[in-house]
C-alpha positions in Angstrom: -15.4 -4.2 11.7 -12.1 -2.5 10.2 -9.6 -3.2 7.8 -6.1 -3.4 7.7 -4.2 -3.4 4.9 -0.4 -3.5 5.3 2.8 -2.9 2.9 5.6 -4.7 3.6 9.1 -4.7 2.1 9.7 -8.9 1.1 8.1 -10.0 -2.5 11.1 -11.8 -3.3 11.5 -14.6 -0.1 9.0 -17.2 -0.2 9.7 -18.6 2.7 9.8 -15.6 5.0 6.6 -14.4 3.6 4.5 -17.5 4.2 5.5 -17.1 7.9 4.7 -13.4 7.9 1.7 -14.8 7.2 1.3 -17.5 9.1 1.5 -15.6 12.2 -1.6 -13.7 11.1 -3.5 -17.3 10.4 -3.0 -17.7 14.3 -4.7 -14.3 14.9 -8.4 -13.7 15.2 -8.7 -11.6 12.6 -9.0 -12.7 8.9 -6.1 -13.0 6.9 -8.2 -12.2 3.6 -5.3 -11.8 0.6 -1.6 -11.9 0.2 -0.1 -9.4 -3.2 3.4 -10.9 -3.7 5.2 -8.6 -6.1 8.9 -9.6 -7.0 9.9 -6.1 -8.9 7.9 -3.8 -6.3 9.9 -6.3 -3.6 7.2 -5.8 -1.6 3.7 -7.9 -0.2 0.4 -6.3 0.4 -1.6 -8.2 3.1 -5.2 -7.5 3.7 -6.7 -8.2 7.6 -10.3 -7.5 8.7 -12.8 -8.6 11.6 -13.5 -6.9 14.9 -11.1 -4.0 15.7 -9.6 -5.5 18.9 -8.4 -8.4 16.6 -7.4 -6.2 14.0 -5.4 -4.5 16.3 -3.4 -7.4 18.2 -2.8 -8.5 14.9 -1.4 -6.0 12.9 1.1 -6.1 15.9 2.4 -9.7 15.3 2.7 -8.7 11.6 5.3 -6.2 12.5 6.9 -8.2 15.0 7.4 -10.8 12.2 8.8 -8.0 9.5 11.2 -6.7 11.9 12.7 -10.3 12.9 12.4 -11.3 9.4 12.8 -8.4 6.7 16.8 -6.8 6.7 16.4 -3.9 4.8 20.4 -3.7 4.3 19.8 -6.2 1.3 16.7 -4.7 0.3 16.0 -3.2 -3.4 12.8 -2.7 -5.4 11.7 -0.5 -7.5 8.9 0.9 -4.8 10.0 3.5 -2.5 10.4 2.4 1.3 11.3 3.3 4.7 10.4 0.0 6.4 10.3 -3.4 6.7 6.8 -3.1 7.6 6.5 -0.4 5.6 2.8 1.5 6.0 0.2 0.0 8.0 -3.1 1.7 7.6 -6.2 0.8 9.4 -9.8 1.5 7.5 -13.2 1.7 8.4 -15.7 -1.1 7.5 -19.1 -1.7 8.0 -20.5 1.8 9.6 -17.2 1.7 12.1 -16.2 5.4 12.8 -13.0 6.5 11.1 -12.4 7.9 15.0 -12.0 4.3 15.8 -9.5 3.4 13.2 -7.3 6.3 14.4 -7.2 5.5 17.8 -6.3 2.0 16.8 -3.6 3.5 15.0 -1.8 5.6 17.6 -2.0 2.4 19.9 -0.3 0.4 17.2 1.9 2.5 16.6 2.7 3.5 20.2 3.3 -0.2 20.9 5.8 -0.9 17.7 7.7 1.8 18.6 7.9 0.4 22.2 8.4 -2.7 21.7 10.1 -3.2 18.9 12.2 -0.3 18.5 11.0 0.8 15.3 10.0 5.0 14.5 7.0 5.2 13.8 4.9 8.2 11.8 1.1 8.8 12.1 -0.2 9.7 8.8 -3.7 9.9 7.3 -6.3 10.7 9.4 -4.5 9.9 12.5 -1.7 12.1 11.3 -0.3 14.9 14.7 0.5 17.1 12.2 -1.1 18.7 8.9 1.9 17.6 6.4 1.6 14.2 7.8 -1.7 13.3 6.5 0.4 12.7 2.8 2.0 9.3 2.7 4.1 10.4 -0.3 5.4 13.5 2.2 5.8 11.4 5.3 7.9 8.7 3.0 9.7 11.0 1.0 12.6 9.5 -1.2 12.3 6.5 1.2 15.0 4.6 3.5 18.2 6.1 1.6 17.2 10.1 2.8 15.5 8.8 6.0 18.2 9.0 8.2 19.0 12.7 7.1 15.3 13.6 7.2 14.8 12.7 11.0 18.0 14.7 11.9 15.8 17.4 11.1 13.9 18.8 14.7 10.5 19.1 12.0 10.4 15.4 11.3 11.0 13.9 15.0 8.6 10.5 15.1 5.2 10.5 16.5 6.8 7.7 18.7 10.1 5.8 18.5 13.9 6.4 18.7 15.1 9.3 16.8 17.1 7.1 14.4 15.9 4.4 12.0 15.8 0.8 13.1 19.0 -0.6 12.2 17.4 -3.6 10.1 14.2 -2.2 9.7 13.9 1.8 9.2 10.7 3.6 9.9 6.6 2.3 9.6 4.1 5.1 8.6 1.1 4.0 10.9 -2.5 6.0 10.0 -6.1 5.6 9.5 -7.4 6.5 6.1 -10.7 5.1 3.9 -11.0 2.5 1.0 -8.4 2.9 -1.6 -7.6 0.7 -4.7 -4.3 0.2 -5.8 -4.0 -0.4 -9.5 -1.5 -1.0 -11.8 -1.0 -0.6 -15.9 1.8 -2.0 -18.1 3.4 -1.0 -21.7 4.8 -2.2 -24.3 8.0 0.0 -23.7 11.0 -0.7 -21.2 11.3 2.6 -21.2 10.6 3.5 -17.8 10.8 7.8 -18.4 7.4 7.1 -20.8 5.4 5.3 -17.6 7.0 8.2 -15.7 5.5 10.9 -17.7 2.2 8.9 -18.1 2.1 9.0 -14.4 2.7 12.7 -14.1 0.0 13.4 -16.9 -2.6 11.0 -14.9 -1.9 12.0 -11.3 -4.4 15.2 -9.5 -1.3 16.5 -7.9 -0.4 17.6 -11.6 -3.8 18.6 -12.9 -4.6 15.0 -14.1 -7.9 12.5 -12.9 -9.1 13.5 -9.4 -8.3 11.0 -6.5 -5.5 9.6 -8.8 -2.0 9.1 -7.2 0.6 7.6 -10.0 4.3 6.7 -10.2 6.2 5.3 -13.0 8.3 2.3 -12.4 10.5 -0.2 -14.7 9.6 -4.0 -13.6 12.5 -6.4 -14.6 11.1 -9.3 -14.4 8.7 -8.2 -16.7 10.9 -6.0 -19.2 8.3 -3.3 -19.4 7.6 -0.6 -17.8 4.9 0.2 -15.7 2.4 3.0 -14.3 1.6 2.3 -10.8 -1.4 3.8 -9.1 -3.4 4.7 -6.2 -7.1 5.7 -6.2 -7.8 7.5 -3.1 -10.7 9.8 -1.8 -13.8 9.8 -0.4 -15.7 9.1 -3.9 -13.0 6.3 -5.8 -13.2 6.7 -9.7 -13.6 3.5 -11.2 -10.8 1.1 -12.3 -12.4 1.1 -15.8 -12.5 5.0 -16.6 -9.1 5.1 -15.4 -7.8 2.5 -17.8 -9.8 4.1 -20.5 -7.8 7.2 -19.7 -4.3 5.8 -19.8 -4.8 3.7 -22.6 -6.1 6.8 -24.7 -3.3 8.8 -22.9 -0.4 6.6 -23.8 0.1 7.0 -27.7 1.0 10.0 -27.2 3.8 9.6 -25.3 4.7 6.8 -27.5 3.7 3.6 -25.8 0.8 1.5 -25.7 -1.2 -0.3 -22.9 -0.7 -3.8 -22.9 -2.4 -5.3 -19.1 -3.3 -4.5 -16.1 -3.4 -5.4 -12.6 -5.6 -5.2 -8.8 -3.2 -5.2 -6.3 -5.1 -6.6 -3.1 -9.0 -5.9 -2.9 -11.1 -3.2 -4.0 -14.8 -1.8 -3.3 -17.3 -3.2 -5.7 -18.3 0.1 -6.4 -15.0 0.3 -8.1 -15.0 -2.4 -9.9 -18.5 -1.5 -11.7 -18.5 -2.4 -15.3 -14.5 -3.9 -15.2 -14.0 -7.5 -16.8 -10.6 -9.4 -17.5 -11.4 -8.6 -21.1 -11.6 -4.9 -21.1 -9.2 -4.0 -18.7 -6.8 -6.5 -19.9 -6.1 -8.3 -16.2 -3.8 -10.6 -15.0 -7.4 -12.6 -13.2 -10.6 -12.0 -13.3 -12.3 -9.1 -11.2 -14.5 -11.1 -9.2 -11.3 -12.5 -7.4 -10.6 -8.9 -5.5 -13.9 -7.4 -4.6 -13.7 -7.0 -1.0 -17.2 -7.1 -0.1 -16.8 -10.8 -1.9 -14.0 -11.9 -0.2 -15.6 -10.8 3.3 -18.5 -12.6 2.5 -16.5 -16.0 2.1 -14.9 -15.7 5.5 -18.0 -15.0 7.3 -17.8 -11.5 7.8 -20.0 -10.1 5.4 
């Protein structure tokens, strides 16, 4: 059993998500959650069952985001390169991580094929050593893309040589469990959740396995620090909201919620309630194990 968990670039159209999605529904894998977020202008959908299933249906996902997703009207505060913007395949239940990448170099062989999109392996299915960085395969996102991939270095695993007119560049990879989490303010001041992020993140000497970006949400009018926990051994949600919420004063701001984008490891959930961690829902809603469990793949 594997995992997919894909980012794509529409958290604004109702309409075109719910058919996004839809198309998965007709798969045989399991559609297991849907992260709409307006500000990021972006959707996180989670797949898992059998990898052949997996597979064939992380394909119809990005044949739906290229026909429906026109990134020459797109803006959001997240950084992007695609319509279907990362599509990473994960290990569940004992599967090999050798697995997951050879799913992703079909994938992404057959997107770029097919549909005409560049594609870049990243992760653990990454050709090169940069590429296993998301952050260095994305860059500054779409608006530096073209430049970038003038460059002979950056040439796409598979693909034309050129973004896709309507739908740029997907980052296709294998990589394990991550959590994506995210903590508000009670500033609008988006340079404080930028320097939060900077003190937090292991790039900069802050909490190992911590990957964070500061963003301004406008719906929202606060500002927000947005955050990946990656690595073989995730840190719990709770100890890094303890640490952001101690951190913040003194950069002026305070914490005032939180939010689980998509599903996590129970592991990293241990000892997290609505109440301490100030969420959005309760917990129980976005352990994976859980949710795997309900669709009969536990």
């Amino acid at each position: 059993m594997i995992e997919c968990v894909a980012n794509v670039s529409e958290g604004r159209n109702a309409a075109a998500i719910e058919k996004i999605a839809a198309a998965l529904r007709l798969t045989q894998a399991a559609l297991l959650d849907v992260h709409v977020d307006p500000d990021h202008h972006r959707s996180v959908l989670t797949l898992a069952g059998e990898p052949s299933a997996v597979e064939e249906a992380a394909f119809a996902l990005a044949r739906e985001c290229v026909a429906r997703i026109d990134l020459r009207r797109h803006t959001g505060v997240h950084p992007r390169m695609g319509a279907l913007d990362v599509l990473p395949f994960v290990p569940l239940a004992g599967s090999p991580m050798g697995d997951c990448v050879q799913i992703a170099r079909r994938a992404g062989a057959r997107i770029a094929a097919e549909l005409g999109v560049p594609v870049y392996l990243y992760g653990e299915a990454a050709s090169r050593p940069e590429r296993r960085s998301l952050p260095f395969v994305r860059g500054r996102g779409l608006e530096t893309l073209q430049a970038r991939m003038r460059d002979e270095g950056f040439a796409p695993d598979f693909g034309p040589s050129a973004p896709h007119p309507t739908a740029g560049a997907t980052a296709v990879g294998a990589r394990n469990a991550l959590v994506a989490y995210n903590i508000r303010l009670d500033t609008a001041d988006v340079g404080i959740a930028r320097r939060i992020a900077s003190a937090i993140r292991e790039a900069q000497g802050g909490m190992r396995s911590v990957q964070a970006l500061g963003f301004s949400l406008a719906t929202r009018e606060c500002a927000q620090v947005s955050m990946n926990l990656v690595g073989p051994h995730l840190p719990r949600v709770v100890d890094v909201f303890r640490h952001v919420r101690k951190l913040a004063p003194t950069f002026g701001a305070s914490v005032t919620a939180s939010e689980l984008v998509g599903l996590a490891p129970s592991a990293a959930l241990e000892g997290a309630t609505r109440r301490n961690l100030r969420l959005d829902d309760e917990p129980s809603a976005h352990v994976l194990e859980a949710r795997l469990a309900e669709v009969g793949l536990a």
